[in-house]
C-alpha positions, -999 to 999 in steps of 0.1 A, spaced: 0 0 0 9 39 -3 4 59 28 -31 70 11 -44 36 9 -29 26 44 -50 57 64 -78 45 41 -77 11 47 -72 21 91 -102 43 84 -123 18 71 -111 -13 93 -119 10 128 -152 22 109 -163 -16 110 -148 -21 141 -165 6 163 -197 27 149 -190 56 171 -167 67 142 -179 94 127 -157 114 97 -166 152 89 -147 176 69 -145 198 39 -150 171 8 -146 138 29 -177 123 17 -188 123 -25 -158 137 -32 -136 112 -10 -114 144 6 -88 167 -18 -60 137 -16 -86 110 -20 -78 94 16 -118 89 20 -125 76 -9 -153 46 -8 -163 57 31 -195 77 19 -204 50 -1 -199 19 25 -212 39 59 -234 66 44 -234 106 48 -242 101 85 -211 88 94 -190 104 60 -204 139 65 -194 164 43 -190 204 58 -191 238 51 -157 254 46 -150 265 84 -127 249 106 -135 260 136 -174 249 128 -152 213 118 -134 212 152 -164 226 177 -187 203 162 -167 172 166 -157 186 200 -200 186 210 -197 149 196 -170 134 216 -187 148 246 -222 131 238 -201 98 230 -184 94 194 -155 93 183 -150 123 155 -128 125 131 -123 157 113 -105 164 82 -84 199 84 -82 198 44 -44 214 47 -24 218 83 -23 252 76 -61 263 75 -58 242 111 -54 281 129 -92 287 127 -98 262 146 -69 267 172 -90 281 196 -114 254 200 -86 226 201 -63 242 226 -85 259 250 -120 233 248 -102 202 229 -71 195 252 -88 207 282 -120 187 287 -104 158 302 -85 178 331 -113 203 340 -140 175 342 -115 155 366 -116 127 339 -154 125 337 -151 139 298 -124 123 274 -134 149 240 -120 115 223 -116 126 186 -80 125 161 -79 159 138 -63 146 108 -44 168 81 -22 162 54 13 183 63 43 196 51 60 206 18 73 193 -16 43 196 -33 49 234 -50 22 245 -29 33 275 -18 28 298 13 -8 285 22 -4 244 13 33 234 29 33 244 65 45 220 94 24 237 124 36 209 150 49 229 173 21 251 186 2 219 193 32 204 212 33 230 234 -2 224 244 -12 200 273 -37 175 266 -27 168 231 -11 144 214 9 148 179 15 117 153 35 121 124 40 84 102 68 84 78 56 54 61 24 32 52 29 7 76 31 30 103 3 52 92 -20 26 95 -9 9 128 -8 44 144 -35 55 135 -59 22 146 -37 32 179 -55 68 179 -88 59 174 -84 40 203 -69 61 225 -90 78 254 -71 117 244 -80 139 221 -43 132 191 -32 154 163 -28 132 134 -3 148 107 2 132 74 32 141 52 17 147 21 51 148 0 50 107 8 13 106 2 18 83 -27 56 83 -31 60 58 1 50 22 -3 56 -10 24 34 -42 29 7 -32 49 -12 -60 69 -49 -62 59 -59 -73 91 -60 -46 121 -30 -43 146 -13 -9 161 15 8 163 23 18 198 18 60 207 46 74 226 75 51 210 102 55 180 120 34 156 154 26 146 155 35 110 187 28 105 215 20 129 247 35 136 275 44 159 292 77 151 264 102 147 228 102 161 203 117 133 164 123 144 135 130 120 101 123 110 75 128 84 85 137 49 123 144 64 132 105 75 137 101 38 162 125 33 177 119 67 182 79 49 194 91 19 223 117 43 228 87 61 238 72 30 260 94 17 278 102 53 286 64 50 305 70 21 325 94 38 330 71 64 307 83 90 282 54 105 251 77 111 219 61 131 186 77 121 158 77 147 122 79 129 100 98 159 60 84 146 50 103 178 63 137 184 46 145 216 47 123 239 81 122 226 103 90 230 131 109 249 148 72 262 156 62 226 169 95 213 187 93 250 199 59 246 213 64 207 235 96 218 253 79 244 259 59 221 274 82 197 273 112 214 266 135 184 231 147 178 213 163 145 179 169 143 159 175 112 125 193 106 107 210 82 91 235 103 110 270 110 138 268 130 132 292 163 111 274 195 107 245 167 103 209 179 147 204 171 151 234 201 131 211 229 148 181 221 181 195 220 176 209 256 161 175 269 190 161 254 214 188 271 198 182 304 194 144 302 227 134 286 256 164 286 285 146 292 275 119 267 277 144 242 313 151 224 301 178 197 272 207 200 240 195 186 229 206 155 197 213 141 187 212 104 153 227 97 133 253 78 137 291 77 124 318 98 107 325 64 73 322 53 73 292 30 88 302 -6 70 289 -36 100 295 -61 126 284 -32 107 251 -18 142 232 -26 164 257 -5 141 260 20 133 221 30 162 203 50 170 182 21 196 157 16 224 182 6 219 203 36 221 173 61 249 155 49 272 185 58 262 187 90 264 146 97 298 157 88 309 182 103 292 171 139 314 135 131 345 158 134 337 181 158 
């Protein structure tokens, strides 16, 4: 399967599975959503379960908020991450709230799903990588799969979890990424990350869209002789802090990679949980390797991503530092 197919597939196997799933967003039903990750829902569970919505987001989100609290489990579309803002309000001051102020009477169960990221020439408005406002949040949880198999196992794991979980999808791997996906259900566990690829000189961490490019640094370091591991997150808050821990000491050189802008992005946290957790494991400052304080560039979406050429250097440079 391609990661399309894989949420798809999730979708319909959890649909099955538990009839409090309801999906609503903007084109989810007849149309089967903008990337076609619906498609086939209207048609097998009907527009009462496969509703489609006006265009507002925060009408999206406060909806599926009012039907988590009467007992389904929503899940809206956000058609791009970056029309997510509308809704901010209702997700970060109702959304990730409920379950704290009602002393655990009220879960406000729901995963927001939204394709993510760049690569796809879409400009200012289509390629943002909002995680970090949602990460700093309580209440929330954020899930970013790199691949098909992951995006389906994580995301039967977020339908079944009791808090509310932003569900990002890299669209730039939409259809480019393809693994054996089981047909049958099973999970991926929230809260836990993955050796992508295993190495003792230099500790590499991305997710998303960016693994791949971190793989294909990884790659070309080796050539170089440099032995880099690459740490795929899948969950980015609760973050898997042990691994990441566990693979510097190992190497004790750290680079991080994200698409989103560099300054109080996801890259700054970790590097200080790092600093605080493991500072004489490390031999060489860690780096960071992420998007601009820019808005997104249209013409310049190739200098602007953390792409291959710009992580190799600094796998390199870290390994001598």
């Amino acid at each position: 399967m391609n990661m399309v197919q894989a949420i798809n597939d999730a979708l319909r196997v959890e649909m099955r599975r538990d009839d409090r799933i309801v999906i609503l967003g903007e084109d989810v039903g007849r149309v089967g959503g903008v990337f076609r990750v619906t498609q086939g829902l209207f048609d097998e569970f009907g527009e009462d379960r496969v509703i489609d919505t006006p265009l507002s987001e925060g009408g999206i989100v406060g909806c599926a908020i009012g039907m988590a609290l009467y007992g389904l489990v929503p899940v809206p579309e956000i058609q791009f991450s970056d029309f997510i803002y509308p809704a901010y309000d209702q997700i970060v001051n109702e959304l990730a709230k409920y379950r704290y102020r009602s002393g655990g009477e009220y879960s406000a169960k729901m995963v927001i799903r939204t394709p993510v990221g760049g690569g796809v020439r879409g400009g200012h408005y289509h390629s943002q990588h909002p995680e970090a406002p949602f990460i700093h949040v309580p209440g929330l949880k954020v899930v970013c799969p790199s691949n098909p198999y992951d995006a389906k196992g994580l995301l039967l794991a977020s339908l079944r979890d009791p808090d509310p979980i932003i569900f990002f999808e890299p669209k730039r791997v939409y259809r480019a990424a393809k693994g054996l996906v089981p047909d049958d259900e099973f999970t991926v566990p929230i809260g836990v990350a993955s050796i992508a690829r295993e190495g003792d000189d230099v500790t590499v961490v991305a997710y998303g869209a960016m693994l791949y490019e971190a793989l294909d640094a990884a790659a070309k370091a080796a050539e170089r002789g440099v032995e880099t591991e690459v740490i795929d997150l899948r969950t980015l808050w609760p973050v898997d802090i042990e691994t990441i821990l566990t693979s510097v000491r190992k190497t004790g050189r750290l680079v991080i990679v994200h698409e989103a802008p560099r300054t109080c992005g996801l890259g700054a946290e970790l590097v200080s949980l790092v600093s605080e957790k493991a500072f004489y494991s490390l031999e060489a400052p860690p780096v960071r390797v992420t998007g601009f304080d820019t808005p997104f560039p249209y013409t310049l979406e190739a200098e602007y991503l953390p792409l291959s050429h710009r992580i190799v250097p600094a796998i390199l440079e870290t390994a001598r530092a």
